[in-house]
Structure formats: structure tokens, C-alpha cells
C-alpha positions as CSV (number, residue, x, y, z in Angstrom):
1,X,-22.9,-14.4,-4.3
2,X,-24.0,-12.0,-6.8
3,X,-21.6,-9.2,-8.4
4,X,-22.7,-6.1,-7.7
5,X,-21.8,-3.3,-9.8
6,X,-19.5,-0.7,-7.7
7,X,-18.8,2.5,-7.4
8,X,-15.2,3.8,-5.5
9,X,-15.6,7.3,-5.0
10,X,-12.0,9.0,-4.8
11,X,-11.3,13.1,-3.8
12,X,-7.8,13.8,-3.7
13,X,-6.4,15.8,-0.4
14,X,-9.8,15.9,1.7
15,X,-9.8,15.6,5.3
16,X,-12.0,14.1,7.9
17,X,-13.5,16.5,9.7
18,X,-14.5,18.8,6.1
19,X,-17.9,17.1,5.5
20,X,-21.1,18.3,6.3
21,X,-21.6,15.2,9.0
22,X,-18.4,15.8,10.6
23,X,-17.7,19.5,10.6
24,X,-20.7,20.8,12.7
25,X,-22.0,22.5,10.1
26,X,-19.6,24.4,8.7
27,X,-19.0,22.5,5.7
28,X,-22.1,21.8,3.2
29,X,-22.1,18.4,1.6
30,X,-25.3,17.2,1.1
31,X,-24.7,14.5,-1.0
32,X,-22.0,12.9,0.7
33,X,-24.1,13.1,3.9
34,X,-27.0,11.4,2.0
35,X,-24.4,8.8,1.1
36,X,-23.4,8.3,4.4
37,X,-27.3,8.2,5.7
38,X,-27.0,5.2,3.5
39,X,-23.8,3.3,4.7
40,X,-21.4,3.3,7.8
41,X,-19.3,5.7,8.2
42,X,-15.6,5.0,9.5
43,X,-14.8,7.5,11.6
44,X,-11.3,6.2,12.7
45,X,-9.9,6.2,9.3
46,X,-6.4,6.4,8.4
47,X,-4.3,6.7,5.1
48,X,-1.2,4.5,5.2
49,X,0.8,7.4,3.8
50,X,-0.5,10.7,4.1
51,X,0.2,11.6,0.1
52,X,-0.8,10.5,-3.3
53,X,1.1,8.1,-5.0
54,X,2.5,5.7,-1.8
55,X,-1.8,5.9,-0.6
56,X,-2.7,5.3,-3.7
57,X,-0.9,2.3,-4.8
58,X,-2.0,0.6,-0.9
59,X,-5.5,1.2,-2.5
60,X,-4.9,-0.5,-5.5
61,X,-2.8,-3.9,-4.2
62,X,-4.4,-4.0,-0.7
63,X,-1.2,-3.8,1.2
64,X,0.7,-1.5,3.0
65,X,3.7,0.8,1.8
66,X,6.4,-0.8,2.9
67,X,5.0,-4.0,0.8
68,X,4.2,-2.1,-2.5
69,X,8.0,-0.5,-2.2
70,X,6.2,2.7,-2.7
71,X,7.1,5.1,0.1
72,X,6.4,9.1,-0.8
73,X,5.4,10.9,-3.8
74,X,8.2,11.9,-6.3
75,X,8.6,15.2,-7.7
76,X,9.7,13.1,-11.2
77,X,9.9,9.7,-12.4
78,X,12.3,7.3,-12.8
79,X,14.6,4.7,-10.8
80,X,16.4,7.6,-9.7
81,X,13.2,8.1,-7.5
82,X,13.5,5.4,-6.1
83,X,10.0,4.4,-4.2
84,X,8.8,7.5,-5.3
85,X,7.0,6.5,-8.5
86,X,4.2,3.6,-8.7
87,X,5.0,1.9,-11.5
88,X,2.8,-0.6,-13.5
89,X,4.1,-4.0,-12.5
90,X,2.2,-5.1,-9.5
91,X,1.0,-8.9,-9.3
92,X,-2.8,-8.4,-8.1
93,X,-4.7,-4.8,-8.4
94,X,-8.1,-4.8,-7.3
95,X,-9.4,-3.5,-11.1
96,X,-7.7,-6.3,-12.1
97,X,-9.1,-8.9,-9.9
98,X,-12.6,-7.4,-10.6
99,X,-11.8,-7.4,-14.6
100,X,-10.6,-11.5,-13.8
101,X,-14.2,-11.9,-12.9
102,X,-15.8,-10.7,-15.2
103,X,-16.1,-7.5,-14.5
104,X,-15.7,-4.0,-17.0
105,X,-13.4,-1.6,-14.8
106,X,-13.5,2.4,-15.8
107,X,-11.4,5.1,-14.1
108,X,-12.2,8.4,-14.3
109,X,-10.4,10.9,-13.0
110,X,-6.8,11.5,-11.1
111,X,-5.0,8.3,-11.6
112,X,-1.6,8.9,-10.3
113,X,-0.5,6.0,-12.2
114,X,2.7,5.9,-14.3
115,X,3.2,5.4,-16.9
116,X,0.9,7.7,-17.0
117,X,-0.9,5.6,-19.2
118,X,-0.9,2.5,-17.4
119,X,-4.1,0.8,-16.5
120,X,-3.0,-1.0,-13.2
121,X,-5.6,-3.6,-14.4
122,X,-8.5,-1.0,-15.5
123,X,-10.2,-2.1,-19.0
124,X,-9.9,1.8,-20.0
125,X,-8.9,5.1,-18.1
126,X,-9.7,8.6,-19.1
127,X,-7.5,10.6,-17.0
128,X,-6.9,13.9,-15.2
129,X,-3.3,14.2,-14.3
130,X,-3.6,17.8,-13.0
131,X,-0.5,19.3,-14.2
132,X,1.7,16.2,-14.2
133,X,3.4,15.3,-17.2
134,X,5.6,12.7,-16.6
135,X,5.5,10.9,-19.7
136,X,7.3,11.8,-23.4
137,X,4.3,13.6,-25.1
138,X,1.9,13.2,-22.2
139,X,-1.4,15.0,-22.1
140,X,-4.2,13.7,-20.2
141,X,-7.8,13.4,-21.2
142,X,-9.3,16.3,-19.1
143,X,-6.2,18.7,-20.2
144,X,-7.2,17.6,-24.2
145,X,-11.0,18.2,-23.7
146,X,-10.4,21.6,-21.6
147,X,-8.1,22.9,-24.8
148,X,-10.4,21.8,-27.4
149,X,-13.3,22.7,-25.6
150,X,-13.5,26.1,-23.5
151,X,-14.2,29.3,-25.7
152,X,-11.8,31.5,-23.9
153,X,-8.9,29.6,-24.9
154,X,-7.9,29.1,-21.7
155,X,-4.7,26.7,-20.7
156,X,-5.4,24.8,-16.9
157,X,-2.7,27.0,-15.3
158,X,-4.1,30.3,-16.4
159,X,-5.4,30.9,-12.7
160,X,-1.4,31.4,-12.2
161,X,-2.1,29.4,-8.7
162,X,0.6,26.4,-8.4
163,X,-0.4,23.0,-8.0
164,X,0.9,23.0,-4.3
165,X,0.3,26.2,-3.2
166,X,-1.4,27.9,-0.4
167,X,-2.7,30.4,-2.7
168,X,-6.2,30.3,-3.7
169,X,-9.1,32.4,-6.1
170,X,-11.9,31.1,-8.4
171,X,-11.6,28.8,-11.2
172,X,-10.6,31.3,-14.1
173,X,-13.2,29.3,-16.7
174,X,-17.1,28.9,-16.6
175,X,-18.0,26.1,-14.1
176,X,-18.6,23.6,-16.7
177,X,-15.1,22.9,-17.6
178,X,-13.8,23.0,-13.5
179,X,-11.9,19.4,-13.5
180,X,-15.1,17.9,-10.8
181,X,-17.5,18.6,-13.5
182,X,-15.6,17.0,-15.9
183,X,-15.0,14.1,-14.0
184,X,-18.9,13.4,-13.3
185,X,-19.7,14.3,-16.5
186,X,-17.3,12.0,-18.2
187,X,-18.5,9.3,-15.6
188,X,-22.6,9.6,-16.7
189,X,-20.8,9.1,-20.1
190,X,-20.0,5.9,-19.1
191,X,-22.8,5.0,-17.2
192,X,-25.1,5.3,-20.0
193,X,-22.8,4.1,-22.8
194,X,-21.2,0.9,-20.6
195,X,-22.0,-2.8,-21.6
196,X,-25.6,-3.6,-19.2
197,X,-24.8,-7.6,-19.5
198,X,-21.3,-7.1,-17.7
199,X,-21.1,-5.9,-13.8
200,X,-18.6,-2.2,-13.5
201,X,-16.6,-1.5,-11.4
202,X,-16.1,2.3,-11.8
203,X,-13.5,4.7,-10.0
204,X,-14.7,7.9,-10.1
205,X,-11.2,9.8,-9.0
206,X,-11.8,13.7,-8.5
207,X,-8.4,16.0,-8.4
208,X,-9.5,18.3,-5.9
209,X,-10.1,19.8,-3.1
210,X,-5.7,19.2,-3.7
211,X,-4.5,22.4,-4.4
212,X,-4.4,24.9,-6.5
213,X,-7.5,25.7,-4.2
214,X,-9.9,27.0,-7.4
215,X,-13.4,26.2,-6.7
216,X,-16.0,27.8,-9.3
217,X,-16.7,31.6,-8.1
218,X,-20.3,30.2,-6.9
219,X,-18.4,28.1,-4.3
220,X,-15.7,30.0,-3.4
221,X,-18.0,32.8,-2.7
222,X,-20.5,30.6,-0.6
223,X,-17.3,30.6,2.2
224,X,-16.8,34.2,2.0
225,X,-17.6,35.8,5.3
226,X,-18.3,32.4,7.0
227,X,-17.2,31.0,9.9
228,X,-13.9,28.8,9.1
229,X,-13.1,25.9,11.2
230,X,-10.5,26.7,13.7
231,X,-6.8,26.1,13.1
232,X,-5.3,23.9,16.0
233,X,-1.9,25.1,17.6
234,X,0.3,23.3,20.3
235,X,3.1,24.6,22.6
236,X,5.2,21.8,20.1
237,X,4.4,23.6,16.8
238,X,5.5,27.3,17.4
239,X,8.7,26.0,15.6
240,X,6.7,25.7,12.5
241,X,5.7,29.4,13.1
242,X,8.3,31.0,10.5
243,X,7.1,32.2,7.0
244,X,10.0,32.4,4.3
245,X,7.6,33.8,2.0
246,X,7.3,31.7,-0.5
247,X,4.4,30.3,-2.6
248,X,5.5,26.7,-2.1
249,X,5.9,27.1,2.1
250,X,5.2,24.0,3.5
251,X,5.0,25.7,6.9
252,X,4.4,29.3,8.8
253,X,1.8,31.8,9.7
254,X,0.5,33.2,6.2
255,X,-1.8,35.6,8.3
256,X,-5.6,35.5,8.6
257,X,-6.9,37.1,5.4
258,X,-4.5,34.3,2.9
259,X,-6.0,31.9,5.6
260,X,-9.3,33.0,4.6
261,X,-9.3,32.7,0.9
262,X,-7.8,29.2,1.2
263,X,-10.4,27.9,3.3
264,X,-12.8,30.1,0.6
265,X,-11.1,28.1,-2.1
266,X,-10.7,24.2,-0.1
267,X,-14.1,24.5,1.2
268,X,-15.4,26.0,-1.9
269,X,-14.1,22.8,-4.1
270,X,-15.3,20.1,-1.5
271,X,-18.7,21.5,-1.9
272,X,-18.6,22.0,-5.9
273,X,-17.4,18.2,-5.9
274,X,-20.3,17.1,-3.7
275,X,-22.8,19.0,-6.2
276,X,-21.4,16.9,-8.9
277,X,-21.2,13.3,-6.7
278,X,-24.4,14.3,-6.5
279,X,-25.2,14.0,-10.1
280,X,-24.1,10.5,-10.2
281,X,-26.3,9.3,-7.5
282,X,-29.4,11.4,-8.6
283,X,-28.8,9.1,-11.7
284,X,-28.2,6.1,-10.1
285,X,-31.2,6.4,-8.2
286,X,-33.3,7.2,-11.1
287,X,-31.9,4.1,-12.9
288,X,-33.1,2.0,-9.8
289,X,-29.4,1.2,-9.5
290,X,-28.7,2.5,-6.5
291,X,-30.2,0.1,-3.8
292,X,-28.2,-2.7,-5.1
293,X,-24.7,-1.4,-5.1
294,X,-21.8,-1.3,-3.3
295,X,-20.7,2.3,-3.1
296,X,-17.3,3.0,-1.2
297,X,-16.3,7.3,-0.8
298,X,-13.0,8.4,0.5
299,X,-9.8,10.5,0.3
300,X,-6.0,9.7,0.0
301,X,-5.4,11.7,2.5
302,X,-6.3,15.2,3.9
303,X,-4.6,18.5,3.8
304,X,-3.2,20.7,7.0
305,X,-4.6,23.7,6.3
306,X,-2.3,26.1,8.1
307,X,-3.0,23.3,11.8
308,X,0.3,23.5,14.0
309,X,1.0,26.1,10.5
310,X,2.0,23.2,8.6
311,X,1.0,22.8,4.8
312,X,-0.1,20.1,2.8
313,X,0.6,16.4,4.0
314,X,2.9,13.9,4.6
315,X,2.3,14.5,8.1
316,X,0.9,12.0,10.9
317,X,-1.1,14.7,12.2
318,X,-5.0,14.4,12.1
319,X,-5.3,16.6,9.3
320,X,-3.0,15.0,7.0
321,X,-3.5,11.3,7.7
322,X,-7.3,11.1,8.8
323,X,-9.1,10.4,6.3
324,X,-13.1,9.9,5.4
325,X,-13.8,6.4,4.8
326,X,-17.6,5.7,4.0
327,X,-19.1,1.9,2.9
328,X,-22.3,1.2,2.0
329,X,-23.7,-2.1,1.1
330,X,-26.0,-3.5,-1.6
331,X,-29.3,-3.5,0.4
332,X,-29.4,-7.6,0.0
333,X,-26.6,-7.7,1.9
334,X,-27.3,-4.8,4.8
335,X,-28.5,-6.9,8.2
336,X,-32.5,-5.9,9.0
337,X,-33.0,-2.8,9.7
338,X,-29.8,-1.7,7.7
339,X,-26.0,-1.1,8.3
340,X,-24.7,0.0,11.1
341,X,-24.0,3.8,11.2
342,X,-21.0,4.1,12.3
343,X,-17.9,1.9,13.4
344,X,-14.9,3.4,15.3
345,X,-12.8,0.2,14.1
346,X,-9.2,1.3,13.5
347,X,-9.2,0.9,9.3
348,X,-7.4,2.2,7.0
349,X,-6.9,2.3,2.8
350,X,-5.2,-1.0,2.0
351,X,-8.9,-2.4,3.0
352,X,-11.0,-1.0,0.0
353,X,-9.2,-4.3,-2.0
354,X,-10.4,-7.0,0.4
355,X,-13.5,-5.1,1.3
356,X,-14.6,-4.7,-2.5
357,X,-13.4,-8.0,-3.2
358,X,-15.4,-9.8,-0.5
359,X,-18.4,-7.9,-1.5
360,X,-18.0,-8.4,-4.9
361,X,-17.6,-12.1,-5.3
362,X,-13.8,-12.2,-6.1
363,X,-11.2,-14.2,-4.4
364,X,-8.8,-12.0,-2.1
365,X,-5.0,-12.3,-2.8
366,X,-3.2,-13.8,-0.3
367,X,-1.1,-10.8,-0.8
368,X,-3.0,-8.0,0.3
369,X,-2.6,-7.1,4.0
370,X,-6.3,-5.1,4.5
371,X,-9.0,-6.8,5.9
372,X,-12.6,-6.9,4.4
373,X,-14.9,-4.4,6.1
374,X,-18.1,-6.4,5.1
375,X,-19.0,-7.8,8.4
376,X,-17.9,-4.2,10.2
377,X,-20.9,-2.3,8.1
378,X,-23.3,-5.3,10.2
379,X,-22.1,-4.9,13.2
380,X,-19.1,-7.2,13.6
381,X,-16.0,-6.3,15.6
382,X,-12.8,-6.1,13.3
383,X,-10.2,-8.4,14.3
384,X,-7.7,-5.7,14.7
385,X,-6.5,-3.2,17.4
386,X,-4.6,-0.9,15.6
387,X,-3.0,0.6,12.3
388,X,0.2,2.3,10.9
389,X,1.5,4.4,8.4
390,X,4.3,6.3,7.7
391,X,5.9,9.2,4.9
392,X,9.7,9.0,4.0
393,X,11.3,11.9,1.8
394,X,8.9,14.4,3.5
395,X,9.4,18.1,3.1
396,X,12.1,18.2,5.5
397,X,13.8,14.9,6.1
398,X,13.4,15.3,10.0
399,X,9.8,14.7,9.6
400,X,10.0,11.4,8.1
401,X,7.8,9.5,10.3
402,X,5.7,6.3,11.2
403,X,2.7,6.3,13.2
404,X,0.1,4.2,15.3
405,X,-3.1,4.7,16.0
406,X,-6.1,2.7,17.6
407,X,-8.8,5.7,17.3
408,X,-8.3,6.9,20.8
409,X,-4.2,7.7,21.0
410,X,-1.4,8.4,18.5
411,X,2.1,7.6,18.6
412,X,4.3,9.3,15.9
413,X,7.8,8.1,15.6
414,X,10.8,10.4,13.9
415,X,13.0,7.9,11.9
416,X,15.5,9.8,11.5
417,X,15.8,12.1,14.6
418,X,13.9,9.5,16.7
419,X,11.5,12.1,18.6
420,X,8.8,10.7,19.5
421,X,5.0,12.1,20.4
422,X,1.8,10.8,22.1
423,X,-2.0,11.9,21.6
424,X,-4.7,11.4,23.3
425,X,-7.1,11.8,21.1
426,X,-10.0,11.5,22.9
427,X,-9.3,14.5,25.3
428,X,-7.0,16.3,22.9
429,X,-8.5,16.1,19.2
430,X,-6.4,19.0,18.0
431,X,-3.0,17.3,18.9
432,X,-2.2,20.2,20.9
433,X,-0.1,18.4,24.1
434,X,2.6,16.2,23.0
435,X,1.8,13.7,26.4
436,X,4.9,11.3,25.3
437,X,6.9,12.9,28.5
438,X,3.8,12.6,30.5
439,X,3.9,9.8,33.5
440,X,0.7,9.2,33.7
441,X,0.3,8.2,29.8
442,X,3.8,6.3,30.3
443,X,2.5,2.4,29.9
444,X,0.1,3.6,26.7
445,X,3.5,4.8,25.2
446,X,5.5,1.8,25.7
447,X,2.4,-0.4,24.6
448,X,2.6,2.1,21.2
449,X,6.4,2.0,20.8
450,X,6.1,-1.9,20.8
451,X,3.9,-2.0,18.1
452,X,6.6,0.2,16.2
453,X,9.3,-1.5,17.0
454,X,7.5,-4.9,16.2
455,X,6.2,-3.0,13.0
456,X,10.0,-1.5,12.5
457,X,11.9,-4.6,12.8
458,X,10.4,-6.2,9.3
459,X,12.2,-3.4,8.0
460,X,15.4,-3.7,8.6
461,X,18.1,-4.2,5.5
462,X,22.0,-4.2,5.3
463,X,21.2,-0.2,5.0
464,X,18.7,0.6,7.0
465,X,18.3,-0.8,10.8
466,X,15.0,0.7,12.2
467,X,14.8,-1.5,15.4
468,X,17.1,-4.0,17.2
469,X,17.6,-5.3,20.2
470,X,13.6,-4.2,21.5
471,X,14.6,-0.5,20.9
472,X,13.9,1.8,17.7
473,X,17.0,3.0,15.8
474,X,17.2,6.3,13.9
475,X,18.4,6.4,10.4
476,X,21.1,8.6,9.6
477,X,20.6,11.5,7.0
478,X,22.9,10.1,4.5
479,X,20.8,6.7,4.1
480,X,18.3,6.7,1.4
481,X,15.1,5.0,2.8
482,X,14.0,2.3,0.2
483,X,12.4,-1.0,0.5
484,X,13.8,-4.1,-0.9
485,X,10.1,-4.9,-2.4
486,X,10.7,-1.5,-4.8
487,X,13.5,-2.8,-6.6
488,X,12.3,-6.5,-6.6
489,X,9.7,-5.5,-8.3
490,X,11.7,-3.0,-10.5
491,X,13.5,-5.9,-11.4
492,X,10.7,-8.3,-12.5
493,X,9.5,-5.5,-14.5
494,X,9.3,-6.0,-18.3
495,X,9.0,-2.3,-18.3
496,X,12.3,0.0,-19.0
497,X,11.9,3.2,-17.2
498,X,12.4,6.1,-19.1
């Protein structure tokens, strides 16, 4: 099997339904929707934890959060935070596979990695850590161009929008020096300056459309006026109602016109990033490069958008944990006629490894937990009927949660209150009718809650007891959630945390 040079496509907080293909219209993202002319689309993707760091190291080792012993996103770094940080020390990453055969592996972009400086088996990084600086005497790449480079003198933060805010406005610099054009342009960079006699493998990692919501005033004005997608609401979520007001909210009613300018502003960057993907496969193309590769787009996760008048992520509601997921396969490799246009598969992020691996000509680690998604973009059933995920230390610890989802119904478990809710999705896409109470959906539950509790029970430390006896068992408030694989793996490190 040849190795194809690749191409993993990365944008940071973007949900399913916010493409061109999958919004109705609403959305414009040519590019990506020429990409996904060109591949399968997934359209029963899920992130294994709807935030950045826990979703991002499943990408990176093929297995799922609990395994990595990375569970949420930490506000700082440290053993203090504990499964709250990635760290550097894991046995097989998929650069590093790639780089064992043979490959050169780039990342450009939002890493998330720390140290910040870490390559997590990349042959060289150049990085945009947003406003992160969790290292002594940290700057990333994209901060120390932006500084050097932009005539105004501007800092990153000048906009005065916070990294998780619900504010938005334009990008306060010209469009050239927006973080997605830097990324791209950094990336041709690459492209033309890399070593032709070796196979890439290059992760192009884009920042946004996360927050601060500060597309380049030509985007954010293209929204302006528009017709926004419609913000779901259940009976359930009037308790998320209540606004306290402040910048950082993770939930309330923010009213219609602050609604409007952050769709203006999250619609506005998904379209400015799709411009600038679209640079990279205009070039590609020209370079007759682009028949032959394997090109893999999708996010992290997605962002609520004011749905039930929730915020953010960390959620197991469609717009936090369903995610785009697009594959598409060197032609050679695509059955007659071409790959299949869509699969409705149950997948999920831990699969990029395995599925790039496969592709790619590299042995598969015994330890990654995905399956490859190369017989899927042909036609082949996947050998699996459903997936998980789960967030622990969410914004409120009553939302901790675990989920499972086949593509037609969601179950969403509470681990520490243990609530419990049911979707149909099918009928219901908005999550509107929590149907867990419901008789006639009462065999799909318990068919749902044995999968958790089968899922649950693996989990279970001298601490922590998630399920016994066939039932599911909430975790008190007091009990710090943390897998034994975190500090196994902190304690094989050769690496002293700071």
C-alpha cells in the first residue's frame, strides 16, 4: 500500500448542522461542501468529550477519555488539575506513528498541547494557542508574527472580547492577520517549502469559529440582516432561562439582538475559515495533489449557541457534542464510481488514528479503541452500534455527564445527580422532549442504560463507584472524578510538571 500524503483539517468549536450542506442554506461554505462533494460525509458524528483538550488528545492516541486519563479542559496546568491537562507522555500518537514510517508531520495551528511546546510526535509545530499561556515565557507562533507584523500595533485581545465569551464584533486588524489566514498561509508555507521525497502528514488546526466570535468585518457583515438558524428550546431547559449578567454566562436568555451579533460573528468566522481551506485546496489541486490524498475535515466539538440557552460545550446536547466528520479517500482507493456519500454509522473522533493509519500504510496500535473508517467511505457496514462520551468538571458540577448515541436516540446520564434523559432524534432533532419518562420509549431506555452501565462499570475505583450490582451509581460532590490511567501515566512520565 502506498503512503499517501494527508491532510487533517481541524476547526475548533464548530457544529454539525453550521455548513453549507447541512444548514439549508443558511450557512455558506463552499469549500467545505466541495470537500464533502469529494468524500463521505459522517453525518452521525460524535466527539467523545464535547471540549478541547479531553477531544483532542482521543484524536491524537485513538482512544477514548477515560483511557487517555484526560477528562475536561483545565482552566490551568498542573497535577493539581488533575485530568484536566494533556500532557506529552503518551505511548502511540498518530503523528508519531506516521513520523515511524517515514513520514514528515507539520501542525499548524491550535494545538492544545502542553507543554505548550510539546510535539505529541509532530516533526515541527507552529502554533496558535489563542490566549493560552500556560508555560514560563510562553508565546505562540501566531501571537509573535501578529506583534511583529501588524502596522497598528495591535495586541490579539485588543477587540476586548474574552476568549469564552458570548460577546462578539469584527476582528479589530485588517483580514490578513485574522488567526484562519494565518493558519492557511503558514500551511502553503509549508506545502511549498516541505521535503517532496518524504510523504506529510499535515494538521491544519484553525482556532475558530471558538470564541471570541471576531470574524473579519467582510464576514461578520455577510450575516447581518440574515436569517439565523433557529435556537431550540424544551419544556426541560426553562431552568437554564436565568441571565446573571455576566460576560462569562454559561447559560440564560441574552436577548435577540446579543443573539444576533453572535451568530453575525460564529457564522461570520466559519465562512472566513472556509475562504481560507479553500486556498489550500485551490493549491492542492493546481499541484495535481489533490486526487491522490487522503483528506480528513472536522471539529472538536460544536458550540450551543444560546439552544436550551446554554453556552459553549461540555454538554451532550446536539449542539455541543455533534460534530462534522468528513473523509475522503485517495481516488486509487475510492470503489468505481467513487465513495459513498454519506454513512449514518455511529463514529466518533478516537477513529481519525485508525482510520489515517489504515489508509496510510501504518500499523494500528493495539491500544487505540477507534475503528478505521476506510471500508465505511466504500460502502461497508461498521461493526459497531453505538458510541459514548462524556464531560466531568463541567460548568456546574450537576451537568457532568455521559452519553450514548446510535444516530437515531440519545441517552444522557447525570453522574452525579443521576438524572437521566432520552431523544429521539429522529422525530425530535432539537432535543426538545426529554421521552426518558415516556412508556412507550421505555425498552430503548433500558437497552441505553445497559450500555452505560456496561460502559460505567470499567470505571469503577476505590473512589469512584459508577455502576454495581446492574444499576448506575451517582458520585457524590465531594469525589474528584479522575482516572487511574491519568496518574499512571503521570507517573511514567519523565516530565516534572511545573
Amino acid at each position: 500500500m502506498g503512503k499517501y500524503n494527508c491532510l487533517l483539517i481541524m476547526m475548533d468549536q464548530l457544529r454539525f448542522d453550521c455548513l453549507g450542506y447541512s444548514s439549508r442554506g443558511l450557512v455558506e461554505t463552499p469549500n467545505i461542501d466541495w470537500l464533502a462533494s469529494l468524500g463521505t460525509v459522517f453525518t452521525n458524528a460524535y466527539t467523545p468529550s464535547p471540549s478541547c483538550i479531553p477531544a483532542r488528545a482521543s484524536l491524537m492516541t485513538g482512544q477514548k477519555p477515560w483511557t487517555t486519563g484526560v477528562l475536561f479542559t483545565g482552566n490551568s496546568a498542573g497535577p493539581h488539575k488533575k485530568g484536566g491537562v494533556m500532557g506529552c507522555n503518551f505511548k502511540h500518537t498518530l503523528a508519531g506513528e506516521l513520523v515511524k514510517n517515514g513520514y514528515h508531520a507539520e501542525g499548524i495551528g491550535k494545538m492544545h498541547f502542553f507543554p505548550q511546546r510539546s510535539l505529541m510526535g509532530f516533526s515541527h509545530t507552529l502554533i496558535d494557542e489563542s490566549g493560552r499561556e500556560e508555560d514560563k515565557n510562553f508565546m505562540s507562533d501566531y501571537k509573535t508574527w501578529f506583534l511583529q507584523n501588524n502596522p497598528q500595533m495591535y495586541d490579539i485581545t485588543d477587540h476586548g472580547v474574552h476568549w469564552n465569551s458570548w460577546m462578539a464584533r469584527p476582528f479589530h486588524a485588517s483580514e490578513e492577520y485574522h488567526p484562519s489566514n494565518w493558519t492557511v498561509s503558514e500551511s502553503l508555507k509549508y506545502l511549498k517549502n516541505r521535503d517532496p521525497s518524504m510523504p506529510f502528514f499535515l494538521n491544519m488546526s484553525f482556532s475558530r469559529p471558538h470564541s471570541p466570535y471576531d470574524a473579519s468585518q467582510y464576514f461578520f457583515d455577510k450575516y447581518r440582516g440574515r436569517e439565523k438558524p433557529e435556537n431550540a428550546h424544551g419544556e426541560w431547559s426553562e431552568k437554564y432561562k436565568p441571565f446573571d449578567g455576566s460576560v462569562l454566562a454559561w447559560h440564560g436568555d441574552i436577548g435577540q439582538a446579543r443573539r444576533d451579533e453572535a451568530w453575525c460573528g460564529y457564522l461570520g468566522s466559519i465562512t472566513q475559515t472556509d475562504y481560507q481551506i479553500g486556498r489550500m485546496l485551490t493549491t492542492l489541486n493546481k499541484q495535481k495533489l489533490l486526487d491522490e490524498m487522503l483528506i480528513v475535515f472536522l471539529s472538536d466539538h460544536g458550540d450551543m449557541m444560546g439552544d436550551h440557552y446554554l453556552m459553549r460545550k461540555t454538554y451532550a446536547y446536539e449542539g455541543s457534542a455533534h460534530i462534522p466528520f468528513i473523509v475522503k479517500l485517495p481516488k486509487s482507493l475510492q470503489k468505481e464510481g467513487g465513495q459513498v456519500r454519506t454513512c449514518n454509522d455511529p463514529v466518533s473522533i478516537y477513529d481519525v488514528m485508525p482510520t489515517v493509519l489504515d489508509i496510510c500504510g501504518s500499523e494500528i496500535p493495539d491500544e487505540c479503541e477507534g475503528l478505521s473508517l476506510k471500508g465505511s467511505c466504500n460502502g461497508d457496514k461498521l461493526d459497531r452500534r453505538f458510541v459514548e462520551g462524556e464531560h466531568i468538571e463541567c460548568y456546574s458540577p450537576e451537568e457532568d455527564n455521559f452519553f450514548v448515541i446510535d444516530g437515531k436516540y440519545k441517552y444522557i446520564y447525570f453522574l452525579r445527580t443521576g438524572a437521566e434523559m432520552f431523544f429521539d432524534l429522529e422525530k425530535d432533532p432539537k432535543e426538545t422532549a426529554n421521552l426518558v419518562n415516556e412508556q412507550e420509549y421505555e425498552e430503548k431506555v433500558k437497552e441505553f442504560r445497559q450500555q452505560a452501565i456496561a460502559e460505567l462499570s470499567s470505571w469503577n475505583t476505590d473512589d469512584c463507584i459508577f455502576a454495581q450490582n446492574g444499576k448506575l451509581s451517582p458520585i457524590k460532590y465531594d469525589k474528584q472524578i479522575i482516572s487511574p490511567n491519568y496518574e499512571k501515566r503521570l507517573a511514567e512520565s519523565v516530565f516534572k510538571w511545573m
